[in-house]
C-alpha positions as YAML, in Angstrom:
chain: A
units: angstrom
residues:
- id: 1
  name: UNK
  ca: [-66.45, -13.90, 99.29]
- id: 2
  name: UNK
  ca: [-63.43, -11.83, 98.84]
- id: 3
  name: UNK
  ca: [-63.12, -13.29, 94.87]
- id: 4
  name: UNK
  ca: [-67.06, -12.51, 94.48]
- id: 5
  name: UNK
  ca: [-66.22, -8.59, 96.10]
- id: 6
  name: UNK
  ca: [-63.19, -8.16, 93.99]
- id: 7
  name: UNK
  ca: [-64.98, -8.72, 90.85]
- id: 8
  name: UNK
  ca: [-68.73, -6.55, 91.08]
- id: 9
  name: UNK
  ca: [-65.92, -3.95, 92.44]
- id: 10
  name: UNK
  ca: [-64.04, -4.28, 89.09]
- id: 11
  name: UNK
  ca: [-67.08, -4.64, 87.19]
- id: 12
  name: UNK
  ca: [-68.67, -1.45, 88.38]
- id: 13
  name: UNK
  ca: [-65.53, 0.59, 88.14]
- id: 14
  name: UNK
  ca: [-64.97, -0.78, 84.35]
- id: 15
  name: UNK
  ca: [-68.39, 0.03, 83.26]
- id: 16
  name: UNK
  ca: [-68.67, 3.02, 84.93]
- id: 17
  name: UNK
  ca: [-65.82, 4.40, 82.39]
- id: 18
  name: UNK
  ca: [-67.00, 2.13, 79.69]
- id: 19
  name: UNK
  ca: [-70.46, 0.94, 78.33]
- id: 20
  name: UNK
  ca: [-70.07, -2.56, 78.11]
- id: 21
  name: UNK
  ca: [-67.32, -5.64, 76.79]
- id: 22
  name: UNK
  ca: [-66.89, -6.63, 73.59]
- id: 23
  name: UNK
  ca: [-66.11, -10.31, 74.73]
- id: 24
  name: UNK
  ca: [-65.28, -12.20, 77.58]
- id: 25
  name: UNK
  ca: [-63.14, -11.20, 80.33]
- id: 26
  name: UNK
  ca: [-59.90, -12.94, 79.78]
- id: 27
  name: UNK
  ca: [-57.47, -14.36, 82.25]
- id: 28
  name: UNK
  ca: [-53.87, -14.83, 82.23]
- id: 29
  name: UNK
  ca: [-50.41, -15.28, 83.77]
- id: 30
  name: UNK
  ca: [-47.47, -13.26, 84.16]
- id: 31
  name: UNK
  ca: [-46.09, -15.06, 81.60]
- id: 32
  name: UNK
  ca: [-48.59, -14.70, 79.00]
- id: 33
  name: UNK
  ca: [-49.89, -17.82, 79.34]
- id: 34
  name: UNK
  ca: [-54.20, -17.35, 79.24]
- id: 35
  name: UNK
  ca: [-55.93, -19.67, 81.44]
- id: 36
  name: UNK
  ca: [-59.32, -20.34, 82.64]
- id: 37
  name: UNK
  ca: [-60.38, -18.80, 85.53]
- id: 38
  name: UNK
  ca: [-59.61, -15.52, 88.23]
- id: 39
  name: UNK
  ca: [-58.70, -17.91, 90.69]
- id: 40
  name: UNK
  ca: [-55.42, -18.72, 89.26]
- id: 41
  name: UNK
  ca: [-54.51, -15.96, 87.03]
- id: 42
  name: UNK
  ca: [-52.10, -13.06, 87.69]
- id: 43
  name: UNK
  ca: [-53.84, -11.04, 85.72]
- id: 44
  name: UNK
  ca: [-57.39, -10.07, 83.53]
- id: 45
  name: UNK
  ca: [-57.86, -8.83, 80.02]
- id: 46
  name: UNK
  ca: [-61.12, -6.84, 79.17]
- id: 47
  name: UNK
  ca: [-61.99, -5.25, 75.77]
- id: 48
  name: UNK
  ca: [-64.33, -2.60, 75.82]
- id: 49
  name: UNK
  ca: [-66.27, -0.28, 73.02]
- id: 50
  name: UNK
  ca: [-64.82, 2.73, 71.65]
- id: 51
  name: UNK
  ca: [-64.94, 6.24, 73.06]
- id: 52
  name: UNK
  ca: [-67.81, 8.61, 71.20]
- id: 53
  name: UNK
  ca: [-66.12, 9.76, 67.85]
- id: 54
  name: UNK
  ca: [-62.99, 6.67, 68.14]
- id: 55
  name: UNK
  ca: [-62.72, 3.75, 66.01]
- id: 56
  name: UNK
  ca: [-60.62, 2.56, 68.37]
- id: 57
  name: UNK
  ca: [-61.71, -0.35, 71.14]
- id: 58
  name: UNK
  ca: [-60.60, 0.38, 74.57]
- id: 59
  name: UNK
  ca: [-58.06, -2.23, 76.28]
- id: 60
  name: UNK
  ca: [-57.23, -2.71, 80.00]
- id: 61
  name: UNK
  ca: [-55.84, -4.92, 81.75]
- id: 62
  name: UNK
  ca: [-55.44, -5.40, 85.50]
- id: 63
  name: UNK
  ca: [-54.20, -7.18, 88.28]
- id: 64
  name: UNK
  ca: [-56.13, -9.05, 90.44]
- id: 65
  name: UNK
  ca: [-56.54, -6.14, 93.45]
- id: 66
  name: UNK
  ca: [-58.08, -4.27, 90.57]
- id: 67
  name: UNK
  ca: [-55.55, -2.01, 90.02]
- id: 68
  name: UNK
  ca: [-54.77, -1.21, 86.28]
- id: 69
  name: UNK
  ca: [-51.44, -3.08, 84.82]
- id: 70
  name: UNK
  ca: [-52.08, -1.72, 81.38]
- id: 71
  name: UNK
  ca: [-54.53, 0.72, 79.19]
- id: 72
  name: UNK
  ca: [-54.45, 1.73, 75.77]
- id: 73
  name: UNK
  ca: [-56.57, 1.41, 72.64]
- id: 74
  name: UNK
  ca: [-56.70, -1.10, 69.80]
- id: 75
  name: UNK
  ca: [-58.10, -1.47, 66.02]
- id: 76
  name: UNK
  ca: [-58.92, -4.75, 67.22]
- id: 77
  name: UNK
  ca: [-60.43, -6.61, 69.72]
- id: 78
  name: UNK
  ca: [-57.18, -8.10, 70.69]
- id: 79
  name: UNK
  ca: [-53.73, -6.26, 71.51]
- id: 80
  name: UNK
  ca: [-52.30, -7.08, 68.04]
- id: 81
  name: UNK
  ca: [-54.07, -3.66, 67.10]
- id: 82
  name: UNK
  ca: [-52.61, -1.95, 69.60]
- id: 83
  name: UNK
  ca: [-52.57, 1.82, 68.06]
- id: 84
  name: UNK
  ca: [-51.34, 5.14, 69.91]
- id: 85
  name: UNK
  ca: [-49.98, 5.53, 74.14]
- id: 86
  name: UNK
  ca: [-50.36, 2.89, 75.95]
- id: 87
  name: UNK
  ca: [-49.23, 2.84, 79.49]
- id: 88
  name: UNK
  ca: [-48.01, -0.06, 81.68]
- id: 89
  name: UNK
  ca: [-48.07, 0.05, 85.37]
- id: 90
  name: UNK
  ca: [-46.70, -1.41, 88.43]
- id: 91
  name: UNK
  ca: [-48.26, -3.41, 90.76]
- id: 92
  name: UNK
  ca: [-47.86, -0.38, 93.68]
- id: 93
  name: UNK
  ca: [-50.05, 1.76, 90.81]
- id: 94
  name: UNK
  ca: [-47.08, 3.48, 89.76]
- id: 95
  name: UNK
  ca: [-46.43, 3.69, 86.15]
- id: 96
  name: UNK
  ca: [-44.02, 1.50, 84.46]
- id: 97
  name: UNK
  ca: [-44.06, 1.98, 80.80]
- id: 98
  name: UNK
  ca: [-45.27, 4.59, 78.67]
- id: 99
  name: UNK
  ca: [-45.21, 3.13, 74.79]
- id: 100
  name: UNK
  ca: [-46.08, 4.18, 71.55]
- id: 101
  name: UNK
  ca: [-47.92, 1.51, 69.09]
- id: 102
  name: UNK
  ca: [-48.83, 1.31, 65.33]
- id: 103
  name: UNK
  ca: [-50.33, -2.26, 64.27]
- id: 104
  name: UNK
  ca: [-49.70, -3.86, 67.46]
- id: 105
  name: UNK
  ca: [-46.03, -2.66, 67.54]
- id: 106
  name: UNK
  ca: [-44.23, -0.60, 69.46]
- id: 107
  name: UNK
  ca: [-42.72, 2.64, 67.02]
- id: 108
  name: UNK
  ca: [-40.96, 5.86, 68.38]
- id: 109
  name: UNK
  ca: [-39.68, 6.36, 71.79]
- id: 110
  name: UNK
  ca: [-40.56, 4.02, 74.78]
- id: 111
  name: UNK
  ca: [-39.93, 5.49, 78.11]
- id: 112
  name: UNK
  ca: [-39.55, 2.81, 80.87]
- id: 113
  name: UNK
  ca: [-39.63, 3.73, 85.01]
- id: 114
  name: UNK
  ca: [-38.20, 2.33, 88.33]
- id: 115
  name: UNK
  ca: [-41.53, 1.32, 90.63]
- id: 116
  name: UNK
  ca: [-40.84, 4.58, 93.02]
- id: 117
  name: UNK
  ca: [-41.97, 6.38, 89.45]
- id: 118
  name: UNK
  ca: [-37.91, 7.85, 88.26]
- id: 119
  name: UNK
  ca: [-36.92, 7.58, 84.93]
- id: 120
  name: UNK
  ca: [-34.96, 4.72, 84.41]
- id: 121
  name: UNK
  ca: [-34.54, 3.87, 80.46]
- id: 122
  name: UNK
  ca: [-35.35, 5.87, 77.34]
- id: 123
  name: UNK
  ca: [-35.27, 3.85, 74.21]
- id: 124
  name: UNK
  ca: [-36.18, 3.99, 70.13]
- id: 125
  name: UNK
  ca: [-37.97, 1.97, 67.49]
- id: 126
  name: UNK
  ca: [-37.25, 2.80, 64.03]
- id: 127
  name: UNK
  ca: [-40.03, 1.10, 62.00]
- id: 128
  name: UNK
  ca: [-38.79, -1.10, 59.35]
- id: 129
  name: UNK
  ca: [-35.43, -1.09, 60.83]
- id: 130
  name: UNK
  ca: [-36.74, -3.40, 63.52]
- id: 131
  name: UNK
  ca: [-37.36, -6.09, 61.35]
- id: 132
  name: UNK
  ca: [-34.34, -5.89, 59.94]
- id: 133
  name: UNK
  ca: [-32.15, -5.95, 63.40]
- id: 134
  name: UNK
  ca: [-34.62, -8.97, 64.88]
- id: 135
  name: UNK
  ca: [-33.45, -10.73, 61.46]
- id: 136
  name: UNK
  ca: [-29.94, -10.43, 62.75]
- id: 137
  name: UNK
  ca: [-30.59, -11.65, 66.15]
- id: 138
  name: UNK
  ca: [-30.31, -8.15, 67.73]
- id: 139
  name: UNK
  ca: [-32.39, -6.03, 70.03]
- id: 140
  name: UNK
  ca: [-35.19, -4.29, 67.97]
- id: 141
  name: UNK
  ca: [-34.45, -1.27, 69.43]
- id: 142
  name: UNK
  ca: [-31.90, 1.49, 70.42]
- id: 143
  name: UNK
  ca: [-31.01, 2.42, 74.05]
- id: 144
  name: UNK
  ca: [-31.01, 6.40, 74.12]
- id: 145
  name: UNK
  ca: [-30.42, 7.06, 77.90]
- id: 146
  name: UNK
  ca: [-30.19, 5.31, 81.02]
- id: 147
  name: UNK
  ca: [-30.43, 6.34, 84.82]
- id: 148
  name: UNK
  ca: [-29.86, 4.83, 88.42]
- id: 149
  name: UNK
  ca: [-31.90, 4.38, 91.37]
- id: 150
  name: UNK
  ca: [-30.67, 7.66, 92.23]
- id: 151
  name: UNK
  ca: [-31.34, 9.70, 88.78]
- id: 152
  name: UNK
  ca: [-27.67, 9.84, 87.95]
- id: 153
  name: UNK
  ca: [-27.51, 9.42, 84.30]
- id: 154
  name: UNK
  ca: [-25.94, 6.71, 83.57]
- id: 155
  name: UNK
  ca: [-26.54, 6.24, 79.69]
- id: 156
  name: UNK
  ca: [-26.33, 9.87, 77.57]
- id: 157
  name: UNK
  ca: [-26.35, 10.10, 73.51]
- id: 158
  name: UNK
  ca: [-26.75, 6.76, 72.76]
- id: 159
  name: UNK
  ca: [-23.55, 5.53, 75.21]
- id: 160
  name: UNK
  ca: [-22.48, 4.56, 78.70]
- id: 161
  name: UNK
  ca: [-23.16, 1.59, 81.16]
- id: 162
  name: UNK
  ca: [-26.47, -0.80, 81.17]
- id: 163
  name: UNK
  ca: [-28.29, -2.04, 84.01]
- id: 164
  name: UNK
  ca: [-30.79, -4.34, 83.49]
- id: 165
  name: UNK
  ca: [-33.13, -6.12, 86.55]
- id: 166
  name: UNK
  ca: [-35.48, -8.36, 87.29]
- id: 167
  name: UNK
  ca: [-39.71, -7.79, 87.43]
- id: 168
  name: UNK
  ca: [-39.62, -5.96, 90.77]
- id: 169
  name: UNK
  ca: [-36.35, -4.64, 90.59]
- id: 170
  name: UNK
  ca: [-34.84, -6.02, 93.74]
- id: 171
  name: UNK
  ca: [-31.55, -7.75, 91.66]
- id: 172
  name: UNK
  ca: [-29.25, -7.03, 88.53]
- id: 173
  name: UNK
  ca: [-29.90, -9.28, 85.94]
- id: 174
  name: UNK
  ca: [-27.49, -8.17, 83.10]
- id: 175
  name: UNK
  ca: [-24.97, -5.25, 82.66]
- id: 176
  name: UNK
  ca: [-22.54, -3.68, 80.01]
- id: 177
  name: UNK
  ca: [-21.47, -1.02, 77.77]
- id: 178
  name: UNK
  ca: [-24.25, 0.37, 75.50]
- id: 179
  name: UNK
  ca: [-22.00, 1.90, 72.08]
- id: 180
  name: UNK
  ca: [-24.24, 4.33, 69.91]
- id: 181
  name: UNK
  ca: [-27.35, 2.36, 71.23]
- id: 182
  name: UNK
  ca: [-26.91, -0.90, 71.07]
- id: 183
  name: UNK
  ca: [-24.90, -4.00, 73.06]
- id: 184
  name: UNK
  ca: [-21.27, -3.82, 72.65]
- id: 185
  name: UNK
  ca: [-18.49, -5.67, 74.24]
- id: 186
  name: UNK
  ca: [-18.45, -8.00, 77.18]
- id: 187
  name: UNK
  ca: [-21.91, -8.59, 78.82]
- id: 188
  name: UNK
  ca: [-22.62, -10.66, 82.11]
- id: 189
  name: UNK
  ca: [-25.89, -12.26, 82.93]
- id: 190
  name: UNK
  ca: [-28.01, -14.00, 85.55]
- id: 191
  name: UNK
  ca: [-30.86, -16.07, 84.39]
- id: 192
  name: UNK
  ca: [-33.18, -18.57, 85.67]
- id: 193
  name: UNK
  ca: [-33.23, -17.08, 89.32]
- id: 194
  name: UNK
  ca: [-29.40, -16.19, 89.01]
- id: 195
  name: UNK
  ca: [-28.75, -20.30, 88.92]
- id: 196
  name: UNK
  ca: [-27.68, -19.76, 85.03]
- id: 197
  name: UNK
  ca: [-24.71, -16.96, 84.70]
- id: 198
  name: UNK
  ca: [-23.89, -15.97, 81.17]
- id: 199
  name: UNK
  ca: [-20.75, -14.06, 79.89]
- id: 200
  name: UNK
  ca: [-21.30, -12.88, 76.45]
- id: 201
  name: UNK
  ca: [-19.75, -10.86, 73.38]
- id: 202
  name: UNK
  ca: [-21.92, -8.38, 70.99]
- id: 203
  name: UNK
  ca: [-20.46, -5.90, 68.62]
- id: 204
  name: UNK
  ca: [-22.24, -3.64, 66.98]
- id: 205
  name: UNK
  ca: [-25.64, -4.62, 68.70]
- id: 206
  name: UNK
  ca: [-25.03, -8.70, 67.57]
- id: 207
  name: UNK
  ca: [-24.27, -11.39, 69.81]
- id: 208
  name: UNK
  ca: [-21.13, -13.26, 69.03]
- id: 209
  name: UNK
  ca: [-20.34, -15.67, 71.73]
- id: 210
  name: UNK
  ca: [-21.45, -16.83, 74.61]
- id: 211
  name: UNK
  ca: [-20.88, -19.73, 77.57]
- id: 212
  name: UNK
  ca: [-23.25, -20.20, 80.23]
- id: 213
  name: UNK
  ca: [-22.23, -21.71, 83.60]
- id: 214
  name: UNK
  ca: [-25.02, -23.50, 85.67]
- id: 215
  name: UNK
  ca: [-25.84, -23.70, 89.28]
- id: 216
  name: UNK
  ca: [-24.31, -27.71, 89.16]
- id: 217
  name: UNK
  ca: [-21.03, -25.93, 87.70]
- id: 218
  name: UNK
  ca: [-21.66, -27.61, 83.93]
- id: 219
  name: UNK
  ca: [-21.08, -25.09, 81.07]
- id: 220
  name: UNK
  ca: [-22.33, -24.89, 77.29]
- id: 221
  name: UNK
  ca: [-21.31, -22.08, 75.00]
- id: 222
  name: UNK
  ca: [-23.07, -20.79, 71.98]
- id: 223
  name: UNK
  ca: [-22.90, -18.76, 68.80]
- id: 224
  name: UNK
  ca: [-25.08, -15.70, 67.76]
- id: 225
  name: UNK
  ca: [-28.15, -16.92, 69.61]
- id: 226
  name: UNK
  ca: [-29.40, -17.28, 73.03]
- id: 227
  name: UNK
  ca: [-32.00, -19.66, 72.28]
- id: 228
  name: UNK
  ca: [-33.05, -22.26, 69.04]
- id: 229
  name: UNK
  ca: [-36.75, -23.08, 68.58]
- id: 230
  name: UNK
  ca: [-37.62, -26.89, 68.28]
- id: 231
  name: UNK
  ca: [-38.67, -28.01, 65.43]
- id: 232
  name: UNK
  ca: [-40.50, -30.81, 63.59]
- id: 233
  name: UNK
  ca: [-38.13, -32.76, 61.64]
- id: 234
  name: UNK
  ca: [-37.74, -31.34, 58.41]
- id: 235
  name: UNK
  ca: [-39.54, -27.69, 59.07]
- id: 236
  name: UNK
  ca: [-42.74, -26.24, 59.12]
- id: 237
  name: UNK
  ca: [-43.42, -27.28, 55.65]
- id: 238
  name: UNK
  ca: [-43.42, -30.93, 56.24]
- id: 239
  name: UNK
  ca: [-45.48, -30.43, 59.56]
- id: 240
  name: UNK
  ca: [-48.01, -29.07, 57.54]
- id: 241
  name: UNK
  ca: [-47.87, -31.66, 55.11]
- id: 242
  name: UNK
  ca: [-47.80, -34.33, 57.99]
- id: 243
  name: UNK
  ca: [-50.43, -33.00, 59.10]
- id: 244
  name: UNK
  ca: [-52.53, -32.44, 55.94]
- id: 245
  name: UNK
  ca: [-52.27, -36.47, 55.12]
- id: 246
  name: UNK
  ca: [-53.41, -37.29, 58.19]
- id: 247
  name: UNK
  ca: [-56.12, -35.09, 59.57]
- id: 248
  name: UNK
  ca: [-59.44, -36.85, 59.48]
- id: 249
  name: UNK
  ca: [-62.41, -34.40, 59.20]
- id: 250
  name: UNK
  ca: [-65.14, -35.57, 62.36]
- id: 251
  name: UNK
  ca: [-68.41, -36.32, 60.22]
- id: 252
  name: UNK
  ca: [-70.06, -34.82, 62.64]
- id: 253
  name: UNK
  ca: [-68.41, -31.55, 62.51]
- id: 254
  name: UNK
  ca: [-68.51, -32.08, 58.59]
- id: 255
  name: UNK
  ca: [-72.50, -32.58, 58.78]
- id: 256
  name: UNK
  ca: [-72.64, -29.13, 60.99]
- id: 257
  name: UNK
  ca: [-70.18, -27.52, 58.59]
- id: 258
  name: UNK
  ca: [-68.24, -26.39, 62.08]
- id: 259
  name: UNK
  ca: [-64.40, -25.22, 60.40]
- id: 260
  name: UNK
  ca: [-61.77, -22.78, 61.76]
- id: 261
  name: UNK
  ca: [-58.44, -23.25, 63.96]
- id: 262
  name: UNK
  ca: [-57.88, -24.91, 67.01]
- id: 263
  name: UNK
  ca: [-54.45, -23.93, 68.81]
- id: 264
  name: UNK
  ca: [-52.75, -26.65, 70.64]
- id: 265
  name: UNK
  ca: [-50.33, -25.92, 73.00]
- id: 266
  name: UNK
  ca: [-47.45, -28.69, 73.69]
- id: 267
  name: UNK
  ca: [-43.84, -29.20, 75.74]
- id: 268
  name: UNK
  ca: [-41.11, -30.36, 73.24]
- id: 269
  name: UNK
  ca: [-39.13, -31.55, 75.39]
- id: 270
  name: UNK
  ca: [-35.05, -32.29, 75.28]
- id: 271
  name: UNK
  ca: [-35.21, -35.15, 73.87]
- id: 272
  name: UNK
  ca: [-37.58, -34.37, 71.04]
- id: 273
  name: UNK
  ca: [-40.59, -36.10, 72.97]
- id: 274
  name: UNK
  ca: [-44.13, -34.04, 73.07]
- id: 275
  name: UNK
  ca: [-45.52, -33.77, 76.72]
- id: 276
  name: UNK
  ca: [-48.37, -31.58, 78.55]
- id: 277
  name: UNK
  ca: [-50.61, -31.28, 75.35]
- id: 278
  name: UNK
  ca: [-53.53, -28.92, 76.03]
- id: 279
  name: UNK
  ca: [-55.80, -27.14, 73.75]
- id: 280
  name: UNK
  ca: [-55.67, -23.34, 74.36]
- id: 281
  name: UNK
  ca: [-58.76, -22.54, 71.89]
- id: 282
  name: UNK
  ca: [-60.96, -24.22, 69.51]
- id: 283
  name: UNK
  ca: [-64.21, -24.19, 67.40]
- id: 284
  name: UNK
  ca: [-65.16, -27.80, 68.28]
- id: 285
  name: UNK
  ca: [-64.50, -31.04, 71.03]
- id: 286
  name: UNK
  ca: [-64.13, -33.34, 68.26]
- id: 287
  name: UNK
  ca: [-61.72, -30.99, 65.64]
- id: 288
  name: UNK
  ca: [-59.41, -30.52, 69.13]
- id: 289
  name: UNK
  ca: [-59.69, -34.55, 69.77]
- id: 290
  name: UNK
  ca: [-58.50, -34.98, 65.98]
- id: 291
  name: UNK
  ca: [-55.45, -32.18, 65.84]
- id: 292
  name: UNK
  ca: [-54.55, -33.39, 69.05]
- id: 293
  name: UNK
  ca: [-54.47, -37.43, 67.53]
- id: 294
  name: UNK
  ca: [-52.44, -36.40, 64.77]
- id: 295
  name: UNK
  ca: [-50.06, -33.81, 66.52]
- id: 296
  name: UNK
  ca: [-49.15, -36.64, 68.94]
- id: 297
  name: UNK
  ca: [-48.77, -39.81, 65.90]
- id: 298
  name: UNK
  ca: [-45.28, -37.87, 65.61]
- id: 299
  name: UNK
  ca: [-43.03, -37.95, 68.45]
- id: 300
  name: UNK
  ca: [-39.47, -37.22, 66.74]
- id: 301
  name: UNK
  ca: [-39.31, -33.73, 66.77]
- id: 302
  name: UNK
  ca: [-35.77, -31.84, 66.75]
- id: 303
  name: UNK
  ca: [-35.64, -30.19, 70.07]
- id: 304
  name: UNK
  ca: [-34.73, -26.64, 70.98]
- id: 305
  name: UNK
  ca: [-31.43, -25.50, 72.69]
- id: 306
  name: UNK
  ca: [-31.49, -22.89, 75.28]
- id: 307
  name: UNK
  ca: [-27.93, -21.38, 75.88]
- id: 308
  name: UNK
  ca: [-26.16, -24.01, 73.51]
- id: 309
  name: UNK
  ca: [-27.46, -26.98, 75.17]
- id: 310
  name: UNK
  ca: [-30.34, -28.46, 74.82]
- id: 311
  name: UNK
  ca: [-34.23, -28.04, 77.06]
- id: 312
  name: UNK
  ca: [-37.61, -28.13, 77.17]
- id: 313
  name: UNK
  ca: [-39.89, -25.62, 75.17]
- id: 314
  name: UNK
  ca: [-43.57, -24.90, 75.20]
- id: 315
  name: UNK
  ca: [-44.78, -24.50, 71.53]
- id: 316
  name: UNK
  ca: [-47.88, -23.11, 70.27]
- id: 317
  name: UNK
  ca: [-48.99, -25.12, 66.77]
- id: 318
  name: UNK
  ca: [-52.39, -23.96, 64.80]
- id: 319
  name: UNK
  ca: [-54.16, -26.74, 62.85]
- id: 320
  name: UNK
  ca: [-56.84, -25.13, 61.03]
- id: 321
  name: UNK
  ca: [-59.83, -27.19, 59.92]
- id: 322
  name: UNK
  ca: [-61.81, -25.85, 56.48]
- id: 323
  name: UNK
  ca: [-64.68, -27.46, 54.48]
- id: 324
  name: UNK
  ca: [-63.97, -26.89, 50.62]
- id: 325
  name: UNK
  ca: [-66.57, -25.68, 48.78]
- id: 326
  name: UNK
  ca: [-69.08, -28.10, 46.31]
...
């Protein structure tokens, strides 16, 4: 009953603002991660038509008391479109993130709050330049200014002392010196619920060296990354071709003429092994049966490293199904 109340509420409130969706309600979890239904999602996605005189669609997203956890506007019908303010809130209502978008990225300044509503970071994109510094392995961005709890500055002009916490703010979850905007020096971290601590170098912005200690007192160290991808022995370009010798087109999808993408999503796991294979979207039953066949003939991939040793990964893999023409 309380589910049922929750959404006419939402759905009355929406389309009081709002003529009608564009598609589905989608649902999802804190991490991203879309799933099925309200009952176990964090969090719902809704994509609504464009205000009188906009070619823009209208976005919102909220949690599951109704409240709004995001609202902007899109060229799309999906957030890679994102285009213009968008504003992130906290669960309490307060806001949490005021952003500015172009394409689905975020461009200019970003200005960032503590969940009682103070400042607490100010920070610039620089178009192009973002590219360019994720290339490197840097932060695509520039950290202008910086305050406490409080609203003592703590970061002026590009320089002073970081302080970076966790989703609600209740722990420090990295710290160090910020140099003409970017990382700089010796930086300490607590990941993974504060059971992985991490020391690490940067200069000039790039990560240099790092060693992480665990909760069971092992340590790994690592060079210029935090974190390798797995990947399919010999790239994404034998994948493809893998998967290109072996795909079998259903003849009943064939005789329909059903084609497009189905997106698998897999665990690589640390020993290279492919576990918890699920299909997040597809055109057809039997073109997710088949990619899902073939993905799984090919257990020896290279697995990922996480902190210079090595762990588990979810990946995301598209195998797209097309009918060629007579």
């Amino acid at each position: 009953m309380k589910t049922l109340f929750y959404m006419s509420v939402c759905w009355l409130y929406i389309n009081s603002s709002y003529a009608q969706y564009l598609q589905p309600v989608q649902y999802f979890k804190n991490n991203g991660r879309q799933v099925t239904s309200l009952d176990s999602a964090d969090y719902t996605r809704a994509v609504m038509q464009a205000d009188s005189g906009s070619a823009l669609y209208n976005i919102a997203e909220f949690y599951t008391d109704g409240k709004y956890r995001f609202k902007g506007k899109s060229s799309t019908l999906s957030m890679a479109g994102l285009q213009g303010a968008g504003i992130s809130y906290f669960p309490n209502g307060n806001k949490k993130a005021q952003t500015d978008y172009k394409d689905g990225q975020p461009v200019n300044q970003r200005l960032l709050y503590y969940p009682d509503g103070k400042e607490y970071l100010i920070i610039q994109y620089n178009g192009a330049e973002n590219l360019k510094r994720l290339k490197h392995n840097e932060k695509p961005y520039l950290v202008i200014a910086g305050y406490d709890k409080a609203g003592k500055s703590l970061i002026t002009s590009s320089n002073g002392d970081y302080k970076g916490y966790n989703d609600d703010f209740t722990a420090v979850t990295e710290e160090g010196l910020i140099k003409n905007g970017m990382r700089d020096g010796i930086w300490k971290a607590s990941m993974d619920s504060n059971r992985t601590h991490l020391t690490e170098v940067y200069n000039n912005g790039q990560l240099i060296s790092g060693k992480a200690v665990y909760k069971d007192g092992t340590v790994s160290e690592y060079n210029e990354v935090r974190e390798v991808s797995p990947e399919f022995k010999g790239g994404l370009r034998n994948l493809y071709s893998f998967l290109a010798r072996n795909l079998r087109y259903p003849e009943k999808a064939v005789k329909k003429e059903i084609q497009g993408q189905v997106m698998l999503s897999f665990i690589v796991e640390n020993d290279g092994t492919l576990t918890n294979m699920k299909v997040v979207s597809s055109p057809d039953k039997e073109l997710s049966q088949e990619a899902m066949r073939v993905v799984q003939l090919k257990q020896d991939w290279t697995p990922g490293t996480r902190y210079g040793r090595k762990d588990k990964f979810v990946f995301l893999l598209p195998v797209v199904f097309r009918l060629g023409k007579d």
